[in-house]
Phi, psi and omega in degrees: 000306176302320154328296158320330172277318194269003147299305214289336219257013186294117179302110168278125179295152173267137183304116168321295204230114179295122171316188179231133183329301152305330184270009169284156191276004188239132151330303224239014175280139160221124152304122171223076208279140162078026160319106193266161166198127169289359189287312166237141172320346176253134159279178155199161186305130146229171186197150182218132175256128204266127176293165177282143190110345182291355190236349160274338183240078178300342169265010188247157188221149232205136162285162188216129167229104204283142182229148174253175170097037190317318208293316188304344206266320183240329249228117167288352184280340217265299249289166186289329182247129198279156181086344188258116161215186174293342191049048168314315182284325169289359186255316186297334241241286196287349194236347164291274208293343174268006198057025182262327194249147165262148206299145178199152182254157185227136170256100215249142198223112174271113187324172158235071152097260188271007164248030171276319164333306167315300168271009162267019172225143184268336166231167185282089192278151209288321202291291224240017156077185186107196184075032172252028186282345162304307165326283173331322195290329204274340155338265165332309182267335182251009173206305165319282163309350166248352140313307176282324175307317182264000112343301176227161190280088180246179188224135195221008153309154179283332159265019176267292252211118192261170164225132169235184178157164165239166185069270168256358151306317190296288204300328199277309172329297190299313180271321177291346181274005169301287195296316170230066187287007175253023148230336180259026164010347199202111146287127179230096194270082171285128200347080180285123188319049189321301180314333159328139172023054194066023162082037193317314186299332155319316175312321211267336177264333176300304208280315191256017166295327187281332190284337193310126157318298184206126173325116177290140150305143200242123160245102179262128183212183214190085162333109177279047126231063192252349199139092177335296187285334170274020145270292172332309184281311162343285175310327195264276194326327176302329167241040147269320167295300185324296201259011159287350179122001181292122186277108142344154203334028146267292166231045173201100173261124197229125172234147172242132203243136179287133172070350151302131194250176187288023182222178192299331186303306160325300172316323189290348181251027170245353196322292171344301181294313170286334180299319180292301152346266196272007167205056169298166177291131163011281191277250228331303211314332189294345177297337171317000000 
């Protein structure tokens, strides 16, 4: 267990030197360094990848869905293990373009280092401190999302605009797409830090699964070699959701991915699959 806390809970340097607009590794990337908000002390990077077709279709307006741990998704230079990310944008690419996803824009919101810990956790643990994810939301829902809205061409209904993440991003997730499930419609519950403070966020889905109007679609996953026991906290949040009202691949996919580990290289072969979940195309979705 203890091997396990000190993956997740490992301090990411905050980006030095911000890229320059040309030097992103992607065409279809735009930078916005030094995101201000008011709720927390820090700014941070955000970069948003624009789908293919976005610059032909000026009347058209696209779900979006924002993650976190931004420095990790497109940039190999930035990401904590240099060289390693999720290849968001090249995954996104490839499954757009295949017709499986429906063209959508993604939003990488970059932690800021030593204060990711803080704002990724929703209570305050006796030990190790945290419980400022109310702030964060407030981030979100009052100066992020409505920034990108006037930026950019979105769709701001709740089953237009997802949040995903992982580890203590997952966790974050999980619990802010809960608290405002009348904005976030699409989850992406990446091996989540469950263990947090005795496993609050279980409590937190027990109490407050009965109030939901209606259920965010959920893509919840979970590496088996992430770990006996973050498999057991997994396996447990999964049927907690099932008896909070979540339909199996209706608005719930629990994947135990063989061989999955806790880092970004991992993360990077579930993007495809959770991006087909929570924002298929027409045609993929009648396959549901």
């Amino acid at each position: 267990m203890a091997t396990q806390i000190s993956a997740q809970l490992q301090v990411e340097p905050a980006l030095a030197e911000p890229p320059q607009p040309e030097a992103l590794p992607h065409p279809r990337l735009r930078f916005h360094p030094q995101f201000h908000s008011r709720f927390l002390p820090d700014d941070r990077d955000v970069t948003v990848y624009l789908p293919p077709g976005y610059d032909d279709e000026p009347g058209r307006h696209y779900p979006v869905l924002y993650l976190h741990d931004g420095q990790n998704l497109f940039d190999p230079r930035t990401s904590f293990i240099p060289g390693r990310t999720w290849q968001v944008a090249e995954t996104a690419d490839t499954v757009i373009e295949a017709g499986e996803v429906e063209p959508l824009i993604i939003v990488g919101i970059a932690n800021t280092g030593e204060r990711r810990i803080a704002e990724y956790t929703p209570t305050r643990d006796w030990k190790m401190g945290g419980g400022e994810a109310n702030k964060y939301g407030d981030l979100l829902t009052h100066d992020l999302l409505p920034f990108i809205a006037s930026t950019y061409r979105v769709r701001d209904e709740e089953q237009a605009t997802g949040l995903g993440g992982s580890s203590l991003g997952g966790l974050v997730t999980l619990y802010l797409g809960l608290k405002y499930s009348g904005v976030f419609g699409r989850l992406a519950v990446m091996s989540p830090s469950i263990w947090w403070n005795h496993k609050s966020i279980v409590g937190y889905v027990n109490e407050n699964a009965p109030r939901l109007k209606q259920h965010p679609r959920i893509w919840l996953d979970v590496g088996d070699a992430e770990g006996r026991r973050t498999l057991a906290d997994t396996d447990l949040l999964d049927r907690r959701l099932k008896a909070g009202g979540w339909l199996p691949e209706r608005d719930l996919h629990y994947e135990r991915v063989p061989g999955g580990t806790h880092d970004e290289t991992a993360w990077s072969h579930r993007v495809a699959p959770m991006l087909l979940f929570l924002f298929p195309s027409a045609r993929a979705d009648a396959g549901f």
